[in-house]
Each structure stands twice: as structure tokens, then as C-alpha cells.
N, C-alpha and C positions, 0 to 999 in steps of 0.2 A: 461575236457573242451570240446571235442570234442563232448557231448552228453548232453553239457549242454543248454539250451535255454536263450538268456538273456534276461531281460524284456521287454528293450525298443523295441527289436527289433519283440518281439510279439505284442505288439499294436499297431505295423505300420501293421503289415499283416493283423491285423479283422478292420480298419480305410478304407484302401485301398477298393473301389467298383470296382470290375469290368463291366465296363462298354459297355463290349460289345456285353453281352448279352439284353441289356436295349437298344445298340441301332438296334439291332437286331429285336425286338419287334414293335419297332416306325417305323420300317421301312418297316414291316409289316402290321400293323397296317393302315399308308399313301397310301398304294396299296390299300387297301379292301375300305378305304372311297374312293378314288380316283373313282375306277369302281363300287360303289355303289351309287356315285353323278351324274352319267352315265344313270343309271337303274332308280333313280328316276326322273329326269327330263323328267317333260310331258310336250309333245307341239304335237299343232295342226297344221296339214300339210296344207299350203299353199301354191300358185304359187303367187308371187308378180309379179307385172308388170315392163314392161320394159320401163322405162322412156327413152323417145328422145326430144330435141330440134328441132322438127318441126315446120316448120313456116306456120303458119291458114291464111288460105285466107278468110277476114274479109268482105261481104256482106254489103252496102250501107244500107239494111234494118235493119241491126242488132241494135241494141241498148247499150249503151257505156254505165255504172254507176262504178261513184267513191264514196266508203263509206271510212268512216273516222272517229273520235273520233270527238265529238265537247265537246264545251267547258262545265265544270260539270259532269255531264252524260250520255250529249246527243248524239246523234249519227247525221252524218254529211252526205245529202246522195246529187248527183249530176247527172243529167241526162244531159249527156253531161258537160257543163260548169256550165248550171241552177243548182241551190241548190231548190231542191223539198221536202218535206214532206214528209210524207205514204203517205196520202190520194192524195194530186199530184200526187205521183209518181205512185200508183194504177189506177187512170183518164188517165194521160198520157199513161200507159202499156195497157189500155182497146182500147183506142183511136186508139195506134198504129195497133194492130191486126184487128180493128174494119177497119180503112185504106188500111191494105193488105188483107183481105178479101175484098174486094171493088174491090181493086185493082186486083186482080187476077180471077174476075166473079165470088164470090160465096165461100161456105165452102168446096163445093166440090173439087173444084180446088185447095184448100191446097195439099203442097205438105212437105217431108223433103227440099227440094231447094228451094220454095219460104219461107217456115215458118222463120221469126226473131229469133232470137236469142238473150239474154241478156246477157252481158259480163260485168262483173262485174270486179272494179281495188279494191285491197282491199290494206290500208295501213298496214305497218308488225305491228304495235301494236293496229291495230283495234282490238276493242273488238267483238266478236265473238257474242253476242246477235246483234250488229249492221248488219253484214254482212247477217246472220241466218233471221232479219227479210228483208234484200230487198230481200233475196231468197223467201222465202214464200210470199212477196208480189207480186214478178213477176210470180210466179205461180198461183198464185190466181185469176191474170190477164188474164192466160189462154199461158202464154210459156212455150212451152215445154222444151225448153233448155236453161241449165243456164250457162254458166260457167265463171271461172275465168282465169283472164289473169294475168300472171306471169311475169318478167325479169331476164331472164336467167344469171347466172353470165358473168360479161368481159372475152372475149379473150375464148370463149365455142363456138363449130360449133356441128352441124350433127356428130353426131359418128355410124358410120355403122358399125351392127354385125354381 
């Protein structure tokens, strides 16, 4: 008996995997993708900027426009409170520089501190062809600076770094 094999107890031993050479593999395997997904990721080195809530001191000359979605397709644009057009609002943008040239003796006398500025309010689901044409049309007009004015989240100050 002692040298006997019984049967049952043979097909439990070739049934049985050992399983730890299987996880042995995988967990090799996990390492080499791990620092091979390392290796291939390619990116281009940039410095992004450092965003601050500073507060613009807003010149009397500048120019205020609120764009908007209108109703359909159209786009909703506002110089000041007036609701303008392109071509308004292209006439008024000419008119105003044509003003401060005047006003300041000449082309020569521009300056960065007397030149306007257009500050544009853009609503958050404005569509982006809307916005894209009052910038090209206050460029066209001849300002050189556009920008947009934001509302910084509640209860947010200066954070100095």
C-alpha cells in the first residue's frame, strides 16, 4: 500500500495550477508597461502662465462691448447699453479713434496711455464665431488692444507668490 498511487488522488495533483509562477509573470510584465508608458509619452515643454486676480484700472476712453447669443443664430452685440450691428459697431470703433486722435494733437501723439482699448464682456455660452467677429471688427477699426473682462469666482482675492 505504501507504494501504491490511488487514483483519485492523481487527478487532483495534474487539475491543481500552480499559480504562482503565473503571477509572477503579470507582475512583471505590469512593471515593464508601467515604465514603457513613461518612455513613450511625448510632450512639448512649456511654461504656462501665472494666473492672478488683479484689478485693471479701466480708462474713461476705453470702450465697453457686451456679446451675446441672439435669438436663432444670431449674434447680440452692445456698445455700451446700445445694441449695434457690425457695420455700427465698425463706424462707432472708427469714430472713436478718429476722436482721440483729435483729441490728443495728431497721430503722432498716440501713445500706449492715451490709446483705447476694447473690452469685450462675453456671456459663458456665447458662441465663439460671435465673440471672434467683434474682435476682428475692433481690429479692423484700428485697436490695438482687445481684451476680455472676466468675474472672478466669490469669496477669491490677490494671492501672492
Amino acid at each position: 500500500m505504501a507504494g501504491q498511487v490511488i487514483q483519485g488522488d492523481e487527478d487532483e495533483a495534474i487539475s491543481d495550477i500552480n499559480v504562482v509562477p503565473l503571477t509572477d509573470v503579470m507582475l512583471v510584465l505590469l512593471i515593464v508597461f508601467l515604465i514603457t508608458t513613461q518612455v513613450i509619452k511625448q510632450t512639448i515643454p512649456i511654461k504656462l502662465p501665472n494666473v492672478r486676480y488683479e484689478p485693471t484700472t479701466t480708462k474713461p476712453d476705453n470702450v465697453s462691448l457686451v456679446v451675446r447669443n441672439g435669438p436663432g443664430d444670431s449674434c447680440e452685440v452692445y456698445w455700451g447699453v446700445t445694441r449695434v450691428n457690425q457695420k455700427d459697431l465698425l463706424d462707432r470703433a472708427v469714430k472713436k479713434l478718429e476722436d482721440q486722435i483729435k483729441k490728443v494733437g495728431g497721430v503722432q501723439n498716440i501713445n500706449e496711455d492715451n490709446m483705447p482699448e476694447a473690452h469685450i464682456r462675453g456671456d459663458v455660452n456665447t458662441r465663439y464665431k460671435c465673440i471672434g467677429a467683434a474682435i476682428i471688427t475692433m481690429q479692423q477699426a484700428g485697436f490695438q488692444r482687445v481684451g476680455f473682462i472676466s468675474e472672478p469666482p466669490p469669496l477669491t482675492g490677490y494671492r501672492a507668490e
